[in-house]
Backbone atoms as SQL, in Angstrom:
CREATE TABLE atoms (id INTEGER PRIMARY KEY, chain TEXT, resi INTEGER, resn TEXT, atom TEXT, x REAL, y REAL, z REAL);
INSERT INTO atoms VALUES
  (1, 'A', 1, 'UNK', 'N', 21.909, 15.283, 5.874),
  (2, 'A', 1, 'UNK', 'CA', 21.299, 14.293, 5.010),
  (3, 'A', 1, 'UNK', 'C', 22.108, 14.197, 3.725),
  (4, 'A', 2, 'UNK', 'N', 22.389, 12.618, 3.122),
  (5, 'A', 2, 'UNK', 'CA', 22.725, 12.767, 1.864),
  (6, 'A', 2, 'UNK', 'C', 22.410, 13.561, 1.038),
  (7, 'A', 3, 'UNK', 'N', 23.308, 14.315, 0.123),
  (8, 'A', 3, 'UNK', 'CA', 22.843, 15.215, -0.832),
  (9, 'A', 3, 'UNK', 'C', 22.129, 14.509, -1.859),
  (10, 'A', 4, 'UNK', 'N', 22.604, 13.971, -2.726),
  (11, 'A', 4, 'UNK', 'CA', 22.176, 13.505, -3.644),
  (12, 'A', 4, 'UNK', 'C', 21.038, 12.852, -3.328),
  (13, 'A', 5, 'UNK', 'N', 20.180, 12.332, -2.364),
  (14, 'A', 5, 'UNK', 'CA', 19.538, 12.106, -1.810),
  (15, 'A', 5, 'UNK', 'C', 18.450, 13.016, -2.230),
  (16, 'A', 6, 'UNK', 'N', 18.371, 14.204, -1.259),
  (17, 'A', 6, 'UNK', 'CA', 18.150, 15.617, -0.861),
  (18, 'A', 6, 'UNK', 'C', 17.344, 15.861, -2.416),
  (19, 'A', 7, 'UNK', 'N', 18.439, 15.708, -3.688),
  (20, 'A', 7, 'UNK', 'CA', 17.796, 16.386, -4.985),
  (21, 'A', 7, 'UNK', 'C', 17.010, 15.118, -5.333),
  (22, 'A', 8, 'UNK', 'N', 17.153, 13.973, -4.840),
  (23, 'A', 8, 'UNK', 'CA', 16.415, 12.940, -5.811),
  (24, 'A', 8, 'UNK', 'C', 14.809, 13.044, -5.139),
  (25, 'A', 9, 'UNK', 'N', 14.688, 13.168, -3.986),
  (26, 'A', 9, 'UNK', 'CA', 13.671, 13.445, -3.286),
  (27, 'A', 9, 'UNK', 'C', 12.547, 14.490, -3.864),
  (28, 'A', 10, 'UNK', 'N', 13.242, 15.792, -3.943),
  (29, 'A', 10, 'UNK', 'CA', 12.806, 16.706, -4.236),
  (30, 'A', 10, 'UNK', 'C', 12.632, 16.713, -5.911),
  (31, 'A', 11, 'UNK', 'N', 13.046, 15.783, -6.705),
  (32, 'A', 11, 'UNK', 'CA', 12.912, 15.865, -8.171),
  (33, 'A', 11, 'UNK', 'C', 12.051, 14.958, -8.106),
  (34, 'A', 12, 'UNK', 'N', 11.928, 13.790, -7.581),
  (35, 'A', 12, 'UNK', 'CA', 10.669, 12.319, -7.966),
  (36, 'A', 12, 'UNK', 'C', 9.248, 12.576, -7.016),
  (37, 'A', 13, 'UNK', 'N', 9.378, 13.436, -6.201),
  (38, 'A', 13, 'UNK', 'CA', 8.541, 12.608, -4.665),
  (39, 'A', 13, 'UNK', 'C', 7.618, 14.252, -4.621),
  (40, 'A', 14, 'UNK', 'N', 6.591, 14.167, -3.960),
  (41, 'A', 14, 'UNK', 'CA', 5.596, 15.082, -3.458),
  (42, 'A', 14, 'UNK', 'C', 5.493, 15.159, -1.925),
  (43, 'A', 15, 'UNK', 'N', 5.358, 13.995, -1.424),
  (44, 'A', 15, 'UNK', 'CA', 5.459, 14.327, 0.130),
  (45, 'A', 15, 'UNK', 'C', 6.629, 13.162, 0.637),
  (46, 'A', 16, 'UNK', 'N', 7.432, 13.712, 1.968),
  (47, 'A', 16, 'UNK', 'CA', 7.922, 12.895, 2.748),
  (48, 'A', 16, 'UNK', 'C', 7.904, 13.204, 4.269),
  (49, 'A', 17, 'UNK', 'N', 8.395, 11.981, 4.793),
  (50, 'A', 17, 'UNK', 'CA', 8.479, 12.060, 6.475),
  (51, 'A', 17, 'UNK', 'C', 9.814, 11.035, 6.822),
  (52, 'A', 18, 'UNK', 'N', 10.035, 12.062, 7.890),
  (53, 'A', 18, 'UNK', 'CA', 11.352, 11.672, 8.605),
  (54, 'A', 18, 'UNK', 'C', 10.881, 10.667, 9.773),
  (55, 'A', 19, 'UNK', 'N', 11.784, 10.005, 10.244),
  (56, 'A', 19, 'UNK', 'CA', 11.292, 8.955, 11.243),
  (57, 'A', 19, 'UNK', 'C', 11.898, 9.752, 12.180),
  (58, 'A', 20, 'UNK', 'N', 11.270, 9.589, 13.188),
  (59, 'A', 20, 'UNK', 'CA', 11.669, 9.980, 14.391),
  (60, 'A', 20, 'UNK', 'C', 12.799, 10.385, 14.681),
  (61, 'A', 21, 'UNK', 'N', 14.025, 9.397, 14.466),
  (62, 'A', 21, 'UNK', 'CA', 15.255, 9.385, 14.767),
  (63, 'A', 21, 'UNK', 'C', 15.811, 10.025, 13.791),
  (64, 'A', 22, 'UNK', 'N', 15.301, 11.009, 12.855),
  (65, 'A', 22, 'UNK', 'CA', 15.668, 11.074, 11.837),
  (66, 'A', 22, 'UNK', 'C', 16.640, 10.404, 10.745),
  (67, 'A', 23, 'UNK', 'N', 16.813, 8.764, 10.830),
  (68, 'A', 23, 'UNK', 'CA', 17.623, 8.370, 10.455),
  (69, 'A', 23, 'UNK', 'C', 17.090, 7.751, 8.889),
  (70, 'A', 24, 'UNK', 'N', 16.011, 8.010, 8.823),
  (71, 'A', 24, 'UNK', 'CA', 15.356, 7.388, 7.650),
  (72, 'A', 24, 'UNK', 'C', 13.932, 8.122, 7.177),
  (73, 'A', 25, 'UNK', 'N', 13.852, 8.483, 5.799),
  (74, 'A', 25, 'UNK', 'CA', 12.731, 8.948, 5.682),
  (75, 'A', 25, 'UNK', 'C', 11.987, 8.484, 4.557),
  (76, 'A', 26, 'UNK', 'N', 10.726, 8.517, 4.737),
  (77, 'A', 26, 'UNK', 'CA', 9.653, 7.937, 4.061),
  (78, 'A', 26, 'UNK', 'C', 8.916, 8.636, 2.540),
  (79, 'A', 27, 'UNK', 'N', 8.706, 8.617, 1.421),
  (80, 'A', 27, 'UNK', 'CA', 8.355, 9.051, 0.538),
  (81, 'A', 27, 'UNK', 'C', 7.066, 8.560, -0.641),
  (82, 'A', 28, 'UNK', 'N', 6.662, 9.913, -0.646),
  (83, 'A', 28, 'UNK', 'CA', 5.372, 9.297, -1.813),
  (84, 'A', 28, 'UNK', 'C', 5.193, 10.153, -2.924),
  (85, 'A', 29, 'UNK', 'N', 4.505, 9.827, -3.804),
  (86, 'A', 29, 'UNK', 'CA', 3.744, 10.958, -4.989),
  (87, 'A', 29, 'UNK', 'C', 2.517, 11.116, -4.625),
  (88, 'A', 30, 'UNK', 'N', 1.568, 11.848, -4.925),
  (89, 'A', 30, 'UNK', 'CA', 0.117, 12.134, -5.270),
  (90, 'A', 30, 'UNK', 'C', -0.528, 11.220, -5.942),
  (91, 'A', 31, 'UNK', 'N', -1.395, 10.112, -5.503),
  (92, 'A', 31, 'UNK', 'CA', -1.891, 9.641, -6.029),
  (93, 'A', 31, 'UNK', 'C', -0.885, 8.326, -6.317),
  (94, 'A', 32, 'UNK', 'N', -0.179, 7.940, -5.697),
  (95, 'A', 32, 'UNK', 'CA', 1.597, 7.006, -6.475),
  (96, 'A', 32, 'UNK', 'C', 0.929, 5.595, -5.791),
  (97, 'A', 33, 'UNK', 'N', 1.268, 4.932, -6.172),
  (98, 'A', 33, 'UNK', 'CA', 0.973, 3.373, -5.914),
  (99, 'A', 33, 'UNK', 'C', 1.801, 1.913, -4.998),
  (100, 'A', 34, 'UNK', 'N', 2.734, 3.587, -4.510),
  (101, 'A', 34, 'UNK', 'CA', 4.179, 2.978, -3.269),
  (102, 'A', 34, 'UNK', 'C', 4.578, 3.945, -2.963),
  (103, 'A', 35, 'UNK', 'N', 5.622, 3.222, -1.596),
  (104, 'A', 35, 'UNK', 'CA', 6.134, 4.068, -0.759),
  (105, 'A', 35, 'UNK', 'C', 7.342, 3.905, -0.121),
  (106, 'A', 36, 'UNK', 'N', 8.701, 5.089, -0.525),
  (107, 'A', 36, 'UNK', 'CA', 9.852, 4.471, -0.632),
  (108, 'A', 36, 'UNK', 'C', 10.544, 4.762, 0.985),
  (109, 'A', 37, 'UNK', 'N', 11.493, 4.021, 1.514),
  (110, 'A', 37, 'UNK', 'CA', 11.795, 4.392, 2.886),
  (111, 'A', 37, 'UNK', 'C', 13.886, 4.219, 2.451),
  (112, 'A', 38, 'UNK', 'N', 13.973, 5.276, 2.313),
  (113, 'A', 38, 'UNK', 'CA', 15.689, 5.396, 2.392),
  (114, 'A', 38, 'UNK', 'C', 16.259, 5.746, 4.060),
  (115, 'A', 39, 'UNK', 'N', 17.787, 5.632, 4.005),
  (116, 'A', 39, 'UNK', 'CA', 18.831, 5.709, 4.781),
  (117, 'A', 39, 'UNK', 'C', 19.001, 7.240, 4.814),
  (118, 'A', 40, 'UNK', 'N', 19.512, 8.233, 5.717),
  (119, 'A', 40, 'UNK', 'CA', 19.021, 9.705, 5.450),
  (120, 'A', 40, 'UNK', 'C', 20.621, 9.928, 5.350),
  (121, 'A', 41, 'UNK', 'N', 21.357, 9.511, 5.820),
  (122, 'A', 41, 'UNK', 'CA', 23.034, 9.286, 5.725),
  (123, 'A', 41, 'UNK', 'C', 23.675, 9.001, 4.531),
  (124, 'A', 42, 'UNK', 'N', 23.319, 7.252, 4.113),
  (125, 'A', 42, 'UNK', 'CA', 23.963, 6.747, 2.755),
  (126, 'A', 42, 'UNK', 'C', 23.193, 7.455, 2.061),
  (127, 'A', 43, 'UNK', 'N', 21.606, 7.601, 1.871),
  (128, 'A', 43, 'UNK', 'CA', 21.442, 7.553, 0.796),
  (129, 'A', 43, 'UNK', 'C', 20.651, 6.369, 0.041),
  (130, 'A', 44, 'UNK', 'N', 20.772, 5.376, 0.791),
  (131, 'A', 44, 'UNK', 'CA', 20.184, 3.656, 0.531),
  (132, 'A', 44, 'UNK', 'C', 18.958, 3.994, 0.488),
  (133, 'A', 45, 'UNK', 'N', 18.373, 2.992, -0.701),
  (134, 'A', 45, 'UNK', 'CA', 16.871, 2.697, -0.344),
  (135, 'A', 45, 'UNK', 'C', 16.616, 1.453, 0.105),
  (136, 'A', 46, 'UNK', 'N', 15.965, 1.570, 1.388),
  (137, 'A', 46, 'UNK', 'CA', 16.022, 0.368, 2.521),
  (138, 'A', 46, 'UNK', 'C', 14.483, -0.796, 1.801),
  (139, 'A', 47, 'UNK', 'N', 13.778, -0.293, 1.667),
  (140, 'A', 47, 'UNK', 'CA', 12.626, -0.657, 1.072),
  (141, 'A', 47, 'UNK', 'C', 11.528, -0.051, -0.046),
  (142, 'A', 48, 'UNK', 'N', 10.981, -0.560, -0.557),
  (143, 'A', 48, 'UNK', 'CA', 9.809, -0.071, -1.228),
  (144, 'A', 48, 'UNK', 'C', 8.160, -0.310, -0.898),
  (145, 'A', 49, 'UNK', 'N', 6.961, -0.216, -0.465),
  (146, 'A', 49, 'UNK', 'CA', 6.242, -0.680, -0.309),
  (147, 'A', 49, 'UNK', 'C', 4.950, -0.694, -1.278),
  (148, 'A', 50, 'UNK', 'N', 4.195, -1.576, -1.894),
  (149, 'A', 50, 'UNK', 'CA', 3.716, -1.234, -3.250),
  (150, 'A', 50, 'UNK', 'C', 1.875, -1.277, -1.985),
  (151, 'A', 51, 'UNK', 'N', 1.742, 0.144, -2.418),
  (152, 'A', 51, 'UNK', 'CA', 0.309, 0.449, -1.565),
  (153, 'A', 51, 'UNK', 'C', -0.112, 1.544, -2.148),
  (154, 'A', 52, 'UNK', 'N', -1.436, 2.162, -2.470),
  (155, 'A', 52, 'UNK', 'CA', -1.976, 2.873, -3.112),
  (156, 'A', 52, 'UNK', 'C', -2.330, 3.795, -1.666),
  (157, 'A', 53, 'UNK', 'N', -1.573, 4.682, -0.741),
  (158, 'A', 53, 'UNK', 'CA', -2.260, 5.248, -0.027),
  (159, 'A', 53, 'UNK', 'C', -1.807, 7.000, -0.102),
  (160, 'A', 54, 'UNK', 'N', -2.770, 7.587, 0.693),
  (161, 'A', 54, 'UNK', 'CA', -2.889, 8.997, 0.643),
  (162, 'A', 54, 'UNK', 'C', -1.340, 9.590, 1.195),
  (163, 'A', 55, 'UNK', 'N', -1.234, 8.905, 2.705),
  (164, 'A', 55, 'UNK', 'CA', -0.507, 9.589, 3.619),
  (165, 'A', 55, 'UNK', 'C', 0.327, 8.164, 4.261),
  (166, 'A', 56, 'UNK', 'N', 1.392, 8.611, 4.998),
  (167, 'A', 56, 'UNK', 'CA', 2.062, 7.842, 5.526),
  (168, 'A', 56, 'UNK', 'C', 2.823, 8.431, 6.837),
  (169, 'A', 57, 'UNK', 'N', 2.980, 7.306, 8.076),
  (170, 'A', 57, 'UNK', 'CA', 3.574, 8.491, 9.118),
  (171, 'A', 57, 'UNK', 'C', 4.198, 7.177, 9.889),
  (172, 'A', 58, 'UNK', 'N', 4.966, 7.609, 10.710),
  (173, 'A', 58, 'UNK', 'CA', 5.936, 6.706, 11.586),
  (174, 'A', 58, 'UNK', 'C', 5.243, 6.043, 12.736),
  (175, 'A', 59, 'UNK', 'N', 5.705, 5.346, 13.266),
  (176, 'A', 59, 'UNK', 'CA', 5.089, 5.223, 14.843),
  (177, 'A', 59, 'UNK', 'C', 6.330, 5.876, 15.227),
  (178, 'A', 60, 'UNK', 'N', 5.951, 6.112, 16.571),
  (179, 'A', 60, 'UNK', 'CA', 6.876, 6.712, 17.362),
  (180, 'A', 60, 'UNK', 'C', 8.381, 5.799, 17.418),
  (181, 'A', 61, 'UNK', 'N', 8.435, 4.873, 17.635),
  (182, 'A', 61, 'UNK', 'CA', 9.621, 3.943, 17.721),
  (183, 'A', 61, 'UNK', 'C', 10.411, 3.732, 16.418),
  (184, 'A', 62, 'UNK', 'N', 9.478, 3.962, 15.653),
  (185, 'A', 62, 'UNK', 'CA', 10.115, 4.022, 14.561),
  (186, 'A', 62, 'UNK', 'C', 10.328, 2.958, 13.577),
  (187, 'A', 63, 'UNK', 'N', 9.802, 1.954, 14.199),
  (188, 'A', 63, 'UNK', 'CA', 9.745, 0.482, 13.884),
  (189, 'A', 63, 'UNK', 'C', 8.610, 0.466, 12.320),
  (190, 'A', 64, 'UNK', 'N', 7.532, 0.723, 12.725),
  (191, 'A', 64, 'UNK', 'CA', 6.515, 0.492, 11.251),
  (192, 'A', 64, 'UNK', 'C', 6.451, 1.674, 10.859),
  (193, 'A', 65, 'UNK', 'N', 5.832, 1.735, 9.677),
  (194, 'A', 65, 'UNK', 'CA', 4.804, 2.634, 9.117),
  (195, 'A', 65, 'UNK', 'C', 3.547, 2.506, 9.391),
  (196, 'A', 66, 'UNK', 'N', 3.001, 3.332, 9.218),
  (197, 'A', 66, 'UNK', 'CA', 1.341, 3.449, 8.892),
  (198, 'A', 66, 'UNK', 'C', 1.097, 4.322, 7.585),
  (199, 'A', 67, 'UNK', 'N', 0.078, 3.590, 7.303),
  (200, 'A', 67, 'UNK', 'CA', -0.447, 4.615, 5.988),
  (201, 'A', 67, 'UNK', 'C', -1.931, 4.621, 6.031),
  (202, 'A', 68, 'UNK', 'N', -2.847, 5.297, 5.386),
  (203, 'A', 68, 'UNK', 'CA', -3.732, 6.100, 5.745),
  (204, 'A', 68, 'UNK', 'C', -4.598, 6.298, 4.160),
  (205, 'A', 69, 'UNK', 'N', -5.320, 5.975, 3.680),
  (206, 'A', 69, 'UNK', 'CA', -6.408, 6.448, 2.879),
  (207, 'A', 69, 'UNK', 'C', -7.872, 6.841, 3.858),
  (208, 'A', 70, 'UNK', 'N', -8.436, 7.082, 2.580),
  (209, 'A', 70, 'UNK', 'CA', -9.923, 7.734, 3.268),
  (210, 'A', 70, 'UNK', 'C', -10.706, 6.294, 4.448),
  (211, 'A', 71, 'UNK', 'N', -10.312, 5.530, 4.073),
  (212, 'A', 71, 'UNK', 'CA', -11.049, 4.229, 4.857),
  (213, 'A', 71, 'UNK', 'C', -10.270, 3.473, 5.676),
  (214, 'A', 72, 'UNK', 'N', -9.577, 3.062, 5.581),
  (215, 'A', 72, 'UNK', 'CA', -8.357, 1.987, 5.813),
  (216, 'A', 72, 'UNK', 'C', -7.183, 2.904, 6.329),
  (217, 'A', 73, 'UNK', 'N', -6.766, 2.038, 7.630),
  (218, 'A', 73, 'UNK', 'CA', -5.305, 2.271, 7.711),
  (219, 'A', 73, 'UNK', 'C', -4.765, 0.960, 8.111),
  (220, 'A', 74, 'UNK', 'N', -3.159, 0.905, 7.220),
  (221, 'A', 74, 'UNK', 'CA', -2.633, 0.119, 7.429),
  (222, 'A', 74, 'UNK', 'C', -1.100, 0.124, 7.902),
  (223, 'A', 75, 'UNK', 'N', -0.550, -1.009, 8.642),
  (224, 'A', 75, 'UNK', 'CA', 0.844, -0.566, 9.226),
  (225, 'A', 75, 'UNK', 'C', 1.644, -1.598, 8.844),
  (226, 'A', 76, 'UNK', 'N', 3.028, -1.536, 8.503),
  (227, 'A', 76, 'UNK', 'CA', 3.905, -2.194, 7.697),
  (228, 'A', 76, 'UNK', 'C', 5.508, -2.187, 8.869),
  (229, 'A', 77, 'UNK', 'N', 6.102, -3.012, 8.594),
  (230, 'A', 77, 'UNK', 'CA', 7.045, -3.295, 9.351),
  (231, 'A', 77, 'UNK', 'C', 8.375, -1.868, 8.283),
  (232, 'A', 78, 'UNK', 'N', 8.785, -1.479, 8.890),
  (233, 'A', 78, 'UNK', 'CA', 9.181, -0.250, 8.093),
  (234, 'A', 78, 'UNK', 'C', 11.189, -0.729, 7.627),
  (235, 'A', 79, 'UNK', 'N', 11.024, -1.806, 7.545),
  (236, 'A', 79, 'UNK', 'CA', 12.691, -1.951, 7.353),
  (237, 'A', 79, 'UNK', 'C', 12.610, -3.611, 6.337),
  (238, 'A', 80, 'UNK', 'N', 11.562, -4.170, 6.724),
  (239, 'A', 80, 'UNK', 'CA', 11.416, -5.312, 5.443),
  (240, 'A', 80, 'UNK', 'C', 10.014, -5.085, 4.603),
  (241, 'A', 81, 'UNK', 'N', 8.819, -4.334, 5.271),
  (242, 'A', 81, 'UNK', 'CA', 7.863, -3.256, 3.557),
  (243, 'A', 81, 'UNK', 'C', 7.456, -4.346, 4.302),
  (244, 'A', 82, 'UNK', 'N', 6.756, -5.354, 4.953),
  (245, 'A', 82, 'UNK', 'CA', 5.865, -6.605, 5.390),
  (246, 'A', 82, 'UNK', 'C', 4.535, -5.969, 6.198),
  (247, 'A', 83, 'UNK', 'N', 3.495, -5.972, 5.428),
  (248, 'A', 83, 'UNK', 'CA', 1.876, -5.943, 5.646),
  (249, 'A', 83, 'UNK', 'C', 1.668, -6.577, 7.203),
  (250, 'A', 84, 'UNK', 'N', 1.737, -5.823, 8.654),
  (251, 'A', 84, 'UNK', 'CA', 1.266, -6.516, 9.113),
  (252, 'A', 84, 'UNK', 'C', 0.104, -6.389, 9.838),
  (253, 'A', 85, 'UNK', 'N', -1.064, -5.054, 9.631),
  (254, 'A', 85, 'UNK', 'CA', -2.301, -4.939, 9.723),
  (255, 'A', 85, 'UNK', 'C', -3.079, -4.110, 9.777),
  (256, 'A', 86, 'UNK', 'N', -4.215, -3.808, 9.664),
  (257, 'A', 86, 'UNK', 'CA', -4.935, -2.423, 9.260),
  (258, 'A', 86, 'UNK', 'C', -6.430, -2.665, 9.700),
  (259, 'A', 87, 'UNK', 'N', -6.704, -1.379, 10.258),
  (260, 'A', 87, 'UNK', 'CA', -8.018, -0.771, 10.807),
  (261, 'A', 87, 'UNK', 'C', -8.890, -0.379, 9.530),
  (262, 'A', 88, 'UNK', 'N', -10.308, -0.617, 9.195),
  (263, 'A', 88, 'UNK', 'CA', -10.914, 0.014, 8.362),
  (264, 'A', 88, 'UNK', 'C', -12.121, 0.620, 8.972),
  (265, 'A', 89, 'UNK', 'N', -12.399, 1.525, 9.212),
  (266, 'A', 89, 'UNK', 'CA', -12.986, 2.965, 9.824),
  (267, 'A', 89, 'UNK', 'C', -14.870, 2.365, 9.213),
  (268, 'A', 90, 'UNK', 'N', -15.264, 2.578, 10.440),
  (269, 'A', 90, 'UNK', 'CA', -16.949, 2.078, 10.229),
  (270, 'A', 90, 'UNK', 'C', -17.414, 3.461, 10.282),
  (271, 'A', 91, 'UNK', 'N', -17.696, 3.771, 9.043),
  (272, 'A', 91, 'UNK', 'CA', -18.281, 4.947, 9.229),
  (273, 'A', 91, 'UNK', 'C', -19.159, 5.032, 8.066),
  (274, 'A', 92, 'UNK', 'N', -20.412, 6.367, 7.822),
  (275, 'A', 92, 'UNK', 'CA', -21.198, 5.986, 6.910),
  (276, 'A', 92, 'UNK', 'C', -21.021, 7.690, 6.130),
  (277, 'A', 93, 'UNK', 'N', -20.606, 8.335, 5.066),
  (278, 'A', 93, 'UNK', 'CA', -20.559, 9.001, 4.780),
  (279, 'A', 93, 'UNK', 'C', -21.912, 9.918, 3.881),
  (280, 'A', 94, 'UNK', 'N', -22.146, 10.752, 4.684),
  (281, 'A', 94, 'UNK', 'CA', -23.764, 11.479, 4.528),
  (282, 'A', 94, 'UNK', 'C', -24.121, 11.874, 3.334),
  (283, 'A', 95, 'UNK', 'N', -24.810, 11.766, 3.047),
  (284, 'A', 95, 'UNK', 'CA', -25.119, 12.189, 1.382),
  (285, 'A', 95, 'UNK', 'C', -26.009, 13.526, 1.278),
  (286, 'A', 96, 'UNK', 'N', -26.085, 14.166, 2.452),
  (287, 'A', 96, 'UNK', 'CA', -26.925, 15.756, 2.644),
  (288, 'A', 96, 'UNK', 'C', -26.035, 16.440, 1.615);
């Protein structure tokens, strides 16, 4: 993996994920309000995606993202950051 990469990751970011192919990996902060997807080689940042979510993970192909808060998940085309749809979880959270 790019070095410089490697330290910028580890100096800005809290969590990341590798895509499958490991050719690209995905990045967030705690609580951060986007989600960055670089080149694991150059070094490039391929996209940005401006989303307020918890977690983020690949599909297998490698093609989208998904991301993940407590309610909602949503999946993004992972090479142009494009919204293209999301599940929101019917559920009723217990107040015992």
């Amino acid at each position: 993996m790019n070095e410089q990469l490697v330290r910028d990751l580890e100096k800005d970011f809290d969590h990341l994920v590798f895509s499958p192919d490991e050719s690209r990996v995905v990045a967030w902060k705690n609580y951060g309000t986007e989600a960055t997807v670089w080149d694991t080689v150059t070094g490039t940042k391929i996209v940005t995606i401006q989303a307020e979510m918890n977690r983020w993970y690949w599909s297998p192909n490698g093609k989208e993202l998904i991301s993940h808060d407590f309610r909602i998940t949503n999946v993004w085309d992972a090479t142009t950051g494009q919204y293209l749809r999301s599940i929101e979880a019917m559920y009723d959270i217990s107040e015992e």
